[in-house]
C-alpha positions in Angstrom: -0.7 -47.7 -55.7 -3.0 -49.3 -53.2 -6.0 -52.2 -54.2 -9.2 -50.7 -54.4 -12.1 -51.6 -51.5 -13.5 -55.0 -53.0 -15.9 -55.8 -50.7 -17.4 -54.3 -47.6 -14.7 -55.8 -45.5 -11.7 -53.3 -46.6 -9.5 -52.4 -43.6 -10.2 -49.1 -42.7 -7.9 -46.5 -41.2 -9.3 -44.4 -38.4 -7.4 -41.0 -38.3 -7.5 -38.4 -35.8 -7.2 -34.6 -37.5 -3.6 -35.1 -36.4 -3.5 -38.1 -39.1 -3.9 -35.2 -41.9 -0.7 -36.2 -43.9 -1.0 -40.0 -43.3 -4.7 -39.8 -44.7 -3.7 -37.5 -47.7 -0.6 -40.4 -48.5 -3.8 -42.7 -48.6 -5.2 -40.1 -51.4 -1.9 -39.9 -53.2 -1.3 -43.8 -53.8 -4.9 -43.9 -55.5 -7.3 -44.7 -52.2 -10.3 -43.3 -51.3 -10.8 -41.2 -48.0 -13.4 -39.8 -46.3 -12.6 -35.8 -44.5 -14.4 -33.2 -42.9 -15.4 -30.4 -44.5 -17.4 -27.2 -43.1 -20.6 -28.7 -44.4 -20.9 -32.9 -44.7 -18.1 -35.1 -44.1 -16.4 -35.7 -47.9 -15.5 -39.3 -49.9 -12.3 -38.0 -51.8 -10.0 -39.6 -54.5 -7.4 -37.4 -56.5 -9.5 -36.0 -58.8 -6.7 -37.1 -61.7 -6.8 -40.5 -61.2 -9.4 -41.9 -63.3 -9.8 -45.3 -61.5 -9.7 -43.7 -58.0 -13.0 -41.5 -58.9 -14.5 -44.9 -60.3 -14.2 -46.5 -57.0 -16.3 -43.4 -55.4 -19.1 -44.9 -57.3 -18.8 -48.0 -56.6 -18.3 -47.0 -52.6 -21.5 -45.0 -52.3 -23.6 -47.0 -55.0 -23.7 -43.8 -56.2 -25.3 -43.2 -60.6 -22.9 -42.8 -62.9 -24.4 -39.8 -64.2 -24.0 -37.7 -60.8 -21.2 -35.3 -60.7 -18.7 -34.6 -58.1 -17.2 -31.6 -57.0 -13.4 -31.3 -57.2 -12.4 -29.3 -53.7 -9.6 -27.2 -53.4 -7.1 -25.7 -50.6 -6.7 -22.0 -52.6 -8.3 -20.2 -55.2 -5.3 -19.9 -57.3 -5.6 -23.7 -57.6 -8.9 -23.5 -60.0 -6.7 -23.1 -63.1 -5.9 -26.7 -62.3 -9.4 -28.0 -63.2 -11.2 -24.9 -64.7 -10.7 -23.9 -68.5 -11.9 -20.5 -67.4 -12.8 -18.2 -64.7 -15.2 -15.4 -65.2 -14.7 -12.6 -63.5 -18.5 -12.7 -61.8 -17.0 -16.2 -61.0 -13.8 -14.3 -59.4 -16.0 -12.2 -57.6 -17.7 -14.7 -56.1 -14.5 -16.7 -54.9 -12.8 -13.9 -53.3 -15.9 -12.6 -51.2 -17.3 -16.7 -50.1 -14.3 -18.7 -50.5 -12.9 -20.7 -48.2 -16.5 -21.5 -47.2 -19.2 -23.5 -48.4 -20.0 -22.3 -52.1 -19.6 -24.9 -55.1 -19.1 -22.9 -58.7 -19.8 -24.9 -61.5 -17.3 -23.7 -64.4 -16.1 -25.0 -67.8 -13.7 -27.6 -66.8 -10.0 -28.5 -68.4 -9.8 -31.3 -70.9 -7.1 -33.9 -68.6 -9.8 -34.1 -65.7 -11.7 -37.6 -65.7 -15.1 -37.6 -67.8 -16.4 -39.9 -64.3 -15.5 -36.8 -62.1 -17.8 -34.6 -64.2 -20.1 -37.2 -65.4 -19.1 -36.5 -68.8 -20.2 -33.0 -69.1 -18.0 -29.9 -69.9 -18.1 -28.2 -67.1 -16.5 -29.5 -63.3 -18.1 -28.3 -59.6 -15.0 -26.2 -57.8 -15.2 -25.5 -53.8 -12.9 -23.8 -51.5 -13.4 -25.8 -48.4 -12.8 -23.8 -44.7 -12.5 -26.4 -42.7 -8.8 -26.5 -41.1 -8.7 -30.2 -41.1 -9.9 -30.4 -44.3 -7.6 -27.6 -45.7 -4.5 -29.1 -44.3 -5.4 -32.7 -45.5 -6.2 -31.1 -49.4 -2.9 -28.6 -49.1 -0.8 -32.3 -48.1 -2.6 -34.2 -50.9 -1.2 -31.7 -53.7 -3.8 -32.3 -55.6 -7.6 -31.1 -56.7 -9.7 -33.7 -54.6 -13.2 -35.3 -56.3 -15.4 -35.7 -53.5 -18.9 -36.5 -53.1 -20.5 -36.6 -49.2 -19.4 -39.7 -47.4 -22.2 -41.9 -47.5 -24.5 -44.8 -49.4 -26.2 -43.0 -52.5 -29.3 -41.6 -51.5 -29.0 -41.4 -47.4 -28.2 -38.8 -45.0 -25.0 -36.9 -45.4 -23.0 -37.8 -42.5 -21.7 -34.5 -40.4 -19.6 -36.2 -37.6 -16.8 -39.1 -37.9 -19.3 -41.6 -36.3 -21.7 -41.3 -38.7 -19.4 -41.5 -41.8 -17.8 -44.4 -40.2 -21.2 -46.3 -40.2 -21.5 -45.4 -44.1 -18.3 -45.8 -45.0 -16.1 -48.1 -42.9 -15.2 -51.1 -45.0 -15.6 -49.6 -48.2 -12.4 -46.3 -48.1 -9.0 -46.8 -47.0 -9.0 -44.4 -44.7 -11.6 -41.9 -42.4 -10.6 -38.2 -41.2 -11.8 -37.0 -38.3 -12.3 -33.5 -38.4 -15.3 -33.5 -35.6 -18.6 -32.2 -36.0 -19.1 -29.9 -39.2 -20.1 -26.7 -38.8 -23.0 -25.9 -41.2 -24.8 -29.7 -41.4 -25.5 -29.2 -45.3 -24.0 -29.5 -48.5 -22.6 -26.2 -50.4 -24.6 -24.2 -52.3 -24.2 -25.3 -56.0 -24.3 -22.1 -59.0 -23.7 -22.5 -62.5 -21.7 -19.5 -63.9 -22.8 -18.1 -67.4 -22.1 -15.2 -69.1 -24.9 -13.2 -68.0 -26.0 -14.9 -65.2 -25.4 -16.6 -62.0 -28.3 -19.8 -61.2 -28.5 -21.5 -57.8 -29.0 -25.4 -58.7 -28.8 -25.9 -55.0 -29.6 -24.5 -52.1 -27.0 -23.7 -48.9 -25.8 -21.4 -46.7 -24.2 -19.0 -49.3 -27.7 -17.8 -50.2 -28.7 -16.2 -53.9 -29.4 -12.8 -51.9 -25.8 -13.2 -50.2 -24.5 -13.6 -53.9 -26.8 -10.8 -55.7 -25.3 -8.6 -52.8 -21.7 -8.7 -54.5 -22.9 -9.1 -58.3 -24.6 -6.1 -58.3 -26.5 -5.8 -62.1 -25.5 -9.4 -62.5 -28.9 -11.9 -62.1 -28.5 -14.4 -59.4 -31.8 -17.3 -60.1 -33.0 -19.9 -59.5 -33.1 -22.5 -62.2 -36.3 -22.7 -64.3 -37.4 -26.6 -64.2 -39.7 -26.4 -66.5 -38.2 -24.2 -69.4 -34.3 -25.8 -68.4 -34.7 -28.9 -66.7 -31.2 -29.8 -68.2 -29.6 -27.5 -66.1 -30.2 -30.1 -63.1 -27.4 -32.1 -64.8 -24.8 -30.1 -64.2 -25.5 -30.2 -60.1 -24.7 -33.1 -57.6 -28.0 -33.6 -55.8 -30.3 -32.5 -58.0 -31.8 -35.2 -60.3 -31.5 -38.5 -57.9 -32.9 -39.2 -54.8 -30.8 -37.9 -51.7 -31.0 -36.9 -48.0 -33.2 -40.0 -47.0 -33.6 -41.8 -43.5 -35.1 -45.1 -43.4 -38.3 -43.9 -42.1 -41.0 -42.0 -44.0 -40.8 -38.4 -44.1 -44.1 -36.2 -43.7 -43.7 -33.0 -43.9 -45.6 -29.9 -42.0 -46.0 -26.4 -42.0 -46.1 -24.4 -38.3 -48.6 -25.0 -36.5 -49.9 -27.4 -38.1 -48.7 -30.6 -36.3 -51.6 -31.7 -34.9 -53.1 -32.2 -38.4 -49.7 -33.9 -39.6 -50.3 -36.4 -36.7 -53.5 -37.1 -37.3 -52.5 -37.8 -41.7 -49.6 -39.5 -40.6 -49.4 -42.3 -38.2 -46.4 -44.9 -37.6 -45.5 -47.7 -34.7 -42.9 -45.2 -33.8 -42.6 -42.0 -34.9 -40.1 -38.8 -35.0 -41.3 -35.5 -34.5 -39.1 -32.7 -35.6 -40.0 -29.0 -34.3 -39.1 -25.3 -34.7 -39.0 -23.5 -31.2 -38.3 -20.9 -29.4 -36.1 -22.0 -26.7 -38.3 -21.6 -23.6 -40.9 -23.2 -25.6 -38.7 -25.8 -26.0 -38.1 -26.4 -23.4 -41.4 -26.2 -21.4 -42.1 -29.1 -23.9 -39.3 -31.2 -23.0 -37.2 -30.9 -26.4 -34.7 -32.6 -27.4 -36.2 -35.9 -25.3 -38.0 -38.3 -25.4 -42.0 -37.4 -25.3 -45.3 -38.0 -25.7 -46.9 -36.0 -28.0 -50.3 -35.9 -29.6 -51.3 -39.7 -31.5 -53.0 -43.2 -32.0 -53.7 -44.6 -28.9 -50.4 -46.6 -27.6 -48.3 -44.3 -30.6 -45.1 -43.9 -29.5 -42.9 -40.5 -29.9 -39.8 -39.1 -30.2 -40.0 -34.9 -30.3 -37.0 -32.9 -31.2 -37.3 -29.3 -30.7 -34.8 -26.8 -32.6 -34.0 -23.6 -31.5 -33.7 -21.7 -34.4 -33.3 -22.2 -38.1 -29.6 -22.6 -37.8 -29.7 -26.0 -35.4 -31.9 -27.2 -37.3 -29.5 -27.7 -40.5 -26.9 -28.0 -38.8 -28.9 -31.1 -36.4 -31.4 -32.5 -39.4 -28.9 -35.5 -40.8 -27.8 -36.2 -37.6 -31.7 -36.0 -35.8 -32.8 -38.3 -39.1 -30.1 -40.8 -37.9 -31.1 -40.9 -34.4 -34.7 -41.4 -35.4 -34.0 -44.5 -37.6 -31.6 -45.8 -34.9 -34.9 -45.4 -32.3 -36.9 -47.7 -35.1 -38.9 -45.0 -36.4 -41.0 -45.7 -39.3 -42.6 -42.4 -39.8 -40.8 -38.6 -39.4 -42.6 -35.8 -38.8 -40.8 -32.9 -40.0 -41.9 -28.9 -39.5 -40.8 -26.5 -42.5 -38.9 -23.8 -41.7 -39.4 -20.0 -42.9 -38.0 -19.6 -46.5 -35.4 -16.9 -45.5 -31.8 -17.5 -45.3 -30.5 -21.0 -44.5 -33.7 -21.8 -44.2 -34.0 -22.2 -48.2 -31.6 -24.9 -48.2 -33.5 -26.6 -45.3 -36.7 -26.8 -46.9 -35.2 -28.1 -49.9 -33.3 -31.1 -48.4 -36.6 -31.7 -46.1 -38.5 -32.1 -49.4 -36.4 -34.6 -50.8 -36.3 -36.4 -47.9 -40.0 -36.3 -47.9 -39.5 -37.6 -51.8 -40.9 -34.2 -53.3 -38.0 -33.9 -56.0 
């Protein structure tokens, strides 16, 4: 066994992807280490070790009552931490898996209460990352992994970032590069009748309906089952913040967003077309519409798809520029775009 991170001055191992084995040794003697995954950069401990998950906690800050979600190299691995796999479940699996879907199952008596949060049921994801699967197939183990930073912030989605989270407080940082989608995995609770989306990602509930067939794929009902929030990492608890304030906007409506919202510095985050990005200088620095001597920062994405995968790292930049204030536009509903909207409204702190 290795000692735990007891302070924020823990030596920590930077690995390149090469590093794979040496950081899944790290994993194996009890430490904690942050990998890549297709979605966020990951803060894993073997899922069986019952003081390892503790210290993911105590790394991030993160509530006690927050599960995590146990990632896997192969589906035939989810008999390791699932009691049962419904078919619909199966389904699911073979069609999205490797790839950024979390299924929330009833989970096997041995695994840690911490790593579920007490509950009967465990989050199971196939990553498709090839860093990440090669690091989870050398662990040879399920891995409990929330993202890789302090509770409540922006998900990191490059090395650099996690390293400004994390370093200090895990044995050991993966890098695996940039990931590819820039959100978390979508989260569904599987019952027998039913599939319901707790949260939002790429694998969308009209992706998912598409291969179910007759079987309903929903979206939770907060009002008539808020307790199925429970059940979901980043769901009850406040997540996906900058420093700055988030403001939120709806196209073509910026103008009015300035005038509501004004900061010392502030962050202005656009949905484009690319020549209109770029006749308006996206992606630098700008002056846009404001307060006299108002200073701003405009980021123009070029589709719906940048944007996710850019948002984390563009509400990182903007706090690193001094930004007190974030203007953010809301994407159309459709698609990823779901997911965006959803993370953009907790940022804003519309749980």
């Amino acid at each position: 066994m290795i000692s735990r991170p007891a302070s924020p001055h823990h030596k920590t191992a930077h690995l390149t992807a090469s590093d794979y084995q040496k950081a899944a040794g790290y994993l194996r003697r009890g430490g904690l280490v942050v990998f890549p995954t297709e979605t966020v950069y990951g803060l894993g401990a073997d899922a069986f070790q019952a003081d390892a998950v503790d210290s993911i906690f105590a790394a991030k800050g993160r509530p006690a009552d927050n599960p995590l979600i146990v990632h896997l190299p192969e589906v035939s691995w989810i008999e390791r931490v699932a009691a049962s796999v419904p078919a619909h479940a199966e389904l699911l699996f073979r069609r999205f898996s490797p790839g950024p879907l979390t299924l929330i199952l009833p989970r096997l008596p041995e695994l840690p209460a911490a790593a579920t949060a007490g509950l009967p049921t465990v989050g199971v994801r196939i990553p498709s990352h090839p860093v990440c699967r090669k690091f989870l197939i050398a662990c040879g183990t399920p891995v409990a992994a929330p993202s890789a930073n302090r509770s409540g912030r922006p998900s990191p989605t490059d090395a650099a970032m996690a390293r400004r989270e994390m370093d200090g407080r895990v044995h050991a940082i993966l890098d695996g590069g940039p990931c590819e989608h820039g959100l978390e995995s979508t989260v569904a609770l599987v019952e027998e009748r039913r599939i319901v989306v707790l949260r939002e990602g790429a694998v969308t509930r009209e992706m998912m309906q598409g291969v179910l067939g007759r079987i309903p794929v929903l979206a939770p009902n907060s009002t008539a089952e808020p307790e199925l929030s429970a059940a979901s990492p980043g769901t009850r608890h406040a997540h996906y913040k900058p420093a700055a304030r988030v403001v939120l906007f709806e196209a073509g409506r910026l103008s009015a967003a300035l005038a509501e919202g004004e900061g010392s510095r502030t962050g202005v985050i656009t949905l484009m077309k690319r020549d209109a990005a770029a006749a308006t200088g996206g992606g630098r620095e700008t002056q846009v519409p404001g307060g006299p001597g108002s200073r701003h920062l405009l980021r123009s994405m070029k589709s719906v798809e940048d944007y996710a995968h850019s948002l984390y790292r563009t509400f990182v930049e903007f706090d690193h520029a001094g930004c007190d204030l974030i203007l953010a536009e809301l994407p159309p509903a459709g698609g990823i775009g779901a997911a965006l909207r959803d993370r953009l409204r907790r940022a804003a702190g519309q749980e």
